[in-house]
N, C-alpha and C positions, 0 to 999 in steps of 0.2 A: 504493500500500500504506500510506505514513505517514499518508494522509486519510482513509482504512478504519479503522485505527488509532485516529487522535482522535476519528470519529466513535461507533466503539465506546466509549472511554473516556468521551466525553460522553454516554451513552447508559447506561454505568454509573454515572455519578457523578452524571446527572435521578435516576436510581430511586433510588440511595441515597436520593441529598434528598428524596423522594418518599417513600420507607420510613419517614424519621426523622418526616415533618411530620405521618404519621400517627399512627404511633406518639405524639408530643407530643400531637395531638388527642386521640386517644382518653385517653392519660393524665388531661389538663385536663377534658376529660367525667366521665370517670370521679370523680375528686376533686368534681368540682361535682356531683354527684348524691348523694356520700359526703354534701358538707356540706348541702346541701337534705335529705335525707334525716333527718341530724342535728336541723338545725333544728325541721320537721316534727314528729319525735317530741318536743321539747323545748316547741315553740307550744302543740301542740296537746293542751290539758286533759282530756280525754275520755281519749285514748289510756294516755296516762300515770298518770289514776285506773285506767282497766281495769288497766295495768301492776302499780300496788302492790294490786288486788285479787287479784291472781294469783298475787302474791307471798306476800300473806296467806293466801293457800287452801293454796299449796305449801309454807308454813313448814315445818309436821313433814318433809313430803319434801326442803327444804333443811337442814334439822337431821341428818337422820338421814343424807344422803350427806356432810354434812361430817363428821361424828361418825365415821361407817366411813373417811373419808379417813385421819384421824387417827391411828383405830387399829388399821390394816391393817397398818403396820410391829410396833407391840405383837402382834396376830394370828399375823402369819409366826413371829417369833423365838419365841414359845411354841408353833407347832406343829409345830416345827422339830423342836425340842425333845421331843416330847411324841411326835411320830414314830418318833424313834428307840431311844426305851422302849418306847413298843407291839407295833410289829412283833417286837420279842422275846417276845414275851405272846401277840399275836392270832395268830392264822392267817391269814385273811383280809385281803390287802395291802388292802383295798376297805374291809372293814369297820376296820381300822387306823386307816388314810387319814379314815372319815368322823368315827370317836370325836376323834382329834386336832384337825380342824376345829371340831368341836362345846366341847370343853373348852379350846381357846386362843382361841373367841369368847368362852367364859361367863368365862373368866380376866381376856382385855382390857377388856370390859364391866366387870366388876368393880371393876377398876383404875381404871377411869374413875368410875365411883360412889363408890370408898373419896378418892379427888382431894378431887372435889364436896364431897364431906360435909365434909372434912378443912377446906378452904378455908372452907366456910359457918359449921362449927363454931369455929374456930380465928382464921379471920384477919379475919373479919368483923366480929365484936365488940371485935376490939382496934382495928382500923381505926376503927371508931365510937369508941371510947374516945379514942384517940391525937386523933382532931378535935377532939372535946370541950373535952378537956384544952389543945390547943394556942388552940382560941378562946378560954377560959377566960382563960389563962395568957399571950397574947401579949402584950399592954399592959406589963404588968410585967417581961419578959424582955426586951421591947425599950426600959424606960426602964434595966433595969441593962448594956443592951448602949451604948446612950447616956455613960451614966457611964464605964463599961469605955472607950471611946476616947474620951472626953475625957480621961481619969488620962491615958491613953497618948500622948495626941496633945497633950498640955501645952503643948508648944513651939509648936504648928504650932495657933494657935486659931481661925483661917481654914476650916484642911482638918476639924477637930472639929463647926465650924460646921456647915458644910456637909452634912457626912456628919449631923448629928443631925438637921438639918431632915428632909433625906432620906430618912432614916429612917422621921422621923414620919410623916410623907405617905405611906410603902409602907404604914408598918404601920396608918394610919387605912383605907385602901384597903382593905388585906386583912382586918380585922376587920371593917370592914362587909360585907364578901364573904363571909367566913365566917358571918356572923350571917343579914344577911340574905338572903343564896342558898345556901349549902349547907345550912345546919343545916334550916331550913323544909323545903328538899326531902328530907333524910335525912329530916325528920320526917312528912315526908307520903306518903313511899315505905314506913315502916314503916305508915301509917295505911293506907295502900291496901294493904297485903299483909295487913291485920286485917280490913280491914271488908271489902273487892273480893272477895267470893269468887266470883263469877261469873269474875274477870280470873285469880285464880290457879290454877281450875279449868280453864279454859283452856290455861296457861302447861302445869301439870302436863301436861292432853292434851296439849298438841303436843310435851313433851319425852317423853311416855312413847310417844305413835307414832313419833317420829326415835328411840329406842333400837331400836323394833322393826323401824323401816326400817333401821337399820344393823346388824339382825342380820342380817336375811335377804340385806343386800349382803353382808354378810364373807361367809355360809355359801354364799352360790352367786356367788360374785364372778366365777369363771368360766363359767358360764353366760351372765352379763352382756355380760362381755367377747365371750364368742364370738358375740352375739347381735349386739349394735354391730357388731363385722367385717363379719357378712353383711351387714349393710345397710350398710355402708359400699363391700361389693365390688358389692352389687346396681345403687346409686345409680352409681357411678363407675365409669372401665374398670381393667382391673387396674393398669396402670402407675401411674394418679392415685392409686386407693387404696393402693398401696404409700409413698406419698410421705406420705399422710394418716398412714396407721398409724405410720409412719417419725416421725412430727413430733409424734403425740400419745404414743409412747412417751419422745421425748427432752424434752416440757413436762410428763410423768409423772414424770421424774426429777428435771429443775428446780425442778417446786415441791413433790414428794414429800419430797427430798432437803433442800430449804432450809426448809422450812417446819418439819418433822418437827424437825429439827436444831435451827433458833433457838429453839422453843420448849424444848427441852431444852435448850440452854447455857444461855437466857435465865433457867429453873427453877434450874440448879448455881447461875449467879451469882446471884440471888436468896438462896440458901440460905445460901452462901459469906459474904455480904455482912451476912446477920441472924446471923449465927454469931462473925463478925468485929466487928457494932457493939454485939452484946451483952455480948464478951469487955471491946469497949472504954470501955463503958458508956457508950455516948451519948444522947442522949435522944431518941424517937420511934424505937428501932429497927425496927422492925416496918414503922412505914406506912415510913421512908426506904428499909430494906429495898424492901418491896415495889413502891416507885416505881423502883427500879434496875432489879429484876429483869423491870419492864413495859416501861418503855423502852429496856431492851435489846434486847426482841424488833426495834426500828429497824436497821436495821444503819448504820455509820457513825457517825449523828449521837446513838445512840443515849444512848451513855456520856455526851456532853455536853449532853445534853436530863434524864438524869436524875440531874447532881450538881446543878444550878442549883438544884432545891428544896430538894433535900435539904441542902448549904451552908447554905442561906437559913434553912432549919427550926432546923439545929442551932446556927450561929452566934447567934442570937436566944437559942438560952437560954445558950450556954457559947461564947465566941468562940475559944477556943485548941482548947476540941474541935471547932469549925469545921473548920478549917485541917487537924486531924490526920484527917476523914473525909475531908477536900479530898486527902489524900496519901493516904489508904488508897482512896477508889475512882480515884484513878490509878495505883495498885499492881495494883489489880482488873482494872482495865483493860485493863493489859498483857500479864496473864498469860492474862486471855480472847480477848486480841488473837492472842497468838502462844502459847499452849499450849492452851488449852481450845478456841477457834473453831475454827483450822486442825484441832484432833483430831475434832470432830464434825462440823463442816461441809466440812472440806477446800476443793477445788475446784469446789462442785458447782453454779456458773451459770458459769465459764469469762469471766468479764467484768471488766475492769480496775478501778482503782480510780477513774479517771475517767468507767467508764459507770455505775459503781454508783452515785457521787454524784448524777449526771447523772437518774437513774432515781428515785432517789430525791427530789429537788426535783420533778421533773416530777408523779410520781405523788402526792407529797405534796399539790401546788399542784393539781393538778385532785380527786384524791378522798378527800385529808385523810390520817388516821390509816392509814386500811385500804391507800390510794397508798402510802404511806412502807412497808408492810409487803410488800406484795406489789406494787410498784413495780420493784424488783431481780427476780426469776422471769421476772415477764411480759415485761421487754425484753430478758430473754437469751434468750427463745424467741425475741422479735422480733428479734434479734441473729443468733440461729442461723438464720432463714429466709432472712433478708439475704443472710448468708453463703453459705448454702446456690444461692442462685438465683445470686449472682455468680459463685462457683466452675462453676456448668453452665455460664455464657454463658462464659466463658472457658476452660472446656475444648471446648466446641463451635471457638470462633475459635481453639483453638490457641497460646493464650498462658499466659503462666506464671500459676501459684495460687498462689505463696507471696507476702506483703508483703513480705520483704525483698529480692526482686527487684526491685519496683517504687519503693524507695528508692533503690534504685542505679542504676535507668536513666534514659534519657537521653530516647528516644522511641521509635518503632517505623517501622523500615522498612518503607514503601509499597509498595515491588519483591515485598519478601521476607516480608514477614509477622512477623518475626521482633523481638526487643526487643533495642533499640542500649543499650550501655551509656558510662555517660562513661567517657571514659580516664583520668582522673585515679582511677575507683575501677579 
């Protein structure tokens, strides 16, 4: 019987090993055909013009589901709204139902034009000015920032040194930066929006078909939706597609929820921020402003990616208002940290402070700007699936789901199945 026994057990513990070594195969298969694949489309020339020809063709249809992404939350809240004033009016819960749709697209649309115009009329020629004036005027702001710490630095004629060479060097850098690469291209992006009218004719087509692709998504969004289902229950058996539909509602909320959110904090602190350094009379409010309120849309590193210029800007012409914006966008900071963020964004990627970081370097370092943005959504979906598939395989084998079980144990009995815990917890 004991020889029965170990033969069985050896006979269990070939097929494991036999289980795992394919499982690892196909896993290394699989990864090598990811990265051949990869490769492939990155080699090979041809594919990749077709790619951004395609890209080019489907502009407006990329324009215009971004645009309805956007303002499908704007959409709900006015027909929300707009609902429950009608139905006391109409008769018809149907014809209620379609006016409401109808007047909280032309509402949100709206919103999004009076933005536009606001931004093009308003912030764009101060932005041009504020360059201007700043290439104009640096030389001179950084010889009396020169003087300003030498008075201060009397003592210490080492560190004055030092810091005015330094100086000089940035500020020769950055004025030929400014002269000769931004001002030329400001200047030649106005000449091509005068003379290109072939390019801004264009521009306008593709923005005026993505407004009208993102009508007809707001106005039959559930038609859309139900139309994806079917072919998602057609293509797969019900079980897969429940898991599908299950994953692209919880990445619907990930970056519905995050994205919808940071551009709105990113908007108050922007606003908060030109309201605050006009009160304080600083100089360049507007562009420093508005460099706060862009790279805040970063999350994390956002705040300290957008004092670094803004310091640098205002210290140059006024070194004590340096220092006082240096402590008012740390005031800003905090309050967006812990009273404005949490109120608008809450919880809604579920991801620590170490995967956010973690997300955002990565994302940043393979896809730049757009990584840093959308770097943080896309790894808590990738988080949540993770999650999601370790939790099956461990409720299948019968062992515990929570983490803090698995900090307290020990190992797992081979007899029993069951998780040993240390004695000492």
């Amino acid at each position: 019987m004991d020889e029965q026994e170990n033969r069985k057990k050896k006979a269990v513990s070939e097929w494991d090993l036999n289980k795992y070594i394919a499982i690892a195969v196909i896993a290394f298969v699989t990864v090598c055909c990811c990265v051949l694949f990869f490769f492939f489309i990155y080699r090979y020339p041809g594919l990749a013009a077709y790619g951004q020809k395609l890209v080019a063709v489907l502009q407006p249809v990329i324009m215009g589901c971004i645009t309805a992404y956007l303002l499908n939350p704007v959409m709900m809240f006015l027909e929300k709204h707009l609902l429950v004033f009608l139905r006391k009016r109409v008769k018809s819960e149907k014809k209620a139902k379609k006016m409401a749709r109808s007047a909280a697209t032309s509402g949100a649309l709206l919103l999004f034009l009076l933005i536009i115009f606001l931004l093009l009329d308003m912030v764009v020629p101060e932005l041009i000015t504020s360059i201007q004036g700043m290439a104009a005027n640096l030389p001179s702001e950084v010889n009396s920032f020169i003087a300003w710490s030498r008075e201060t630095l009397a003592g210490d004629s080492k560190l004055a040194e030092m810091l005015g060479s330094g100086l000089v060097t940035i500020t020769n850098y950055l004025e030929k930066w400014l002269q000769s690469d931004v001002m030329p291209q400001i200047n030649s992006y106005i000449a091509s929006i005068t003379t290109g009218v072939i390019s801004v004719v264009k521009a306008l087509f593709n923005f005026i078909i993505g407004l009208v692709i993102a009508i007809y998504l707001l106005t039959s969004k559930e038609t859309f939706i139900g139309q994806g289902k079917k072919i998602i229950y057609a293509v797969l058996p019900s079980k897969y597609g429940n898991h599908v539909i299950k994953t692209l509602r919880v990445t619907h909320q990930m970056f519905g929820g995050f994205i919808s959110g940071k551009i709105l904090d990113s908007a108050i602190i922007g606003v908060i921020a030109y309201i605050g350094l006009m009160l304080l009379k600083m100089p360049y409010s507007l562009l420093v402003a508005v460099i706060v309120g862009v790279t805040n849309v970063v999350p994390f590193f956002g705040p300290f990616i957008g004092a670094v210029p803004g310091v640098i800007l205002i210290a140059l012409a006024d070194p004590i208002k340096g220092l006082y914006f240096l402590i008012f966008v740390f005031v800003l900071q905090q309050v967006d940290g812990n009273i404005i963020g949490p109120k608008i964004l809450g919880d809604s990627t579920g991801l620590s402070s170490f995967w956010v970081v973690f997300a955002i370097l990565v994302g940043g370092g393979l896809f730049g700007f757009m990584g840093m943005l959308l770097g943080v959504p896309t790894f808590a979906v990738i988080y949540y699936l993770i999650r999601e598939i370790v939790t099956y395989i461990l409720r299948r084998r019968r062992l515990p789901e929570d983490t803090i079980d698995y900090i307290r144990m020990k190992d797992i009995d081979m007899s029993t199945g069951k998780v040993r815990y240390d004695k000492k917890e």
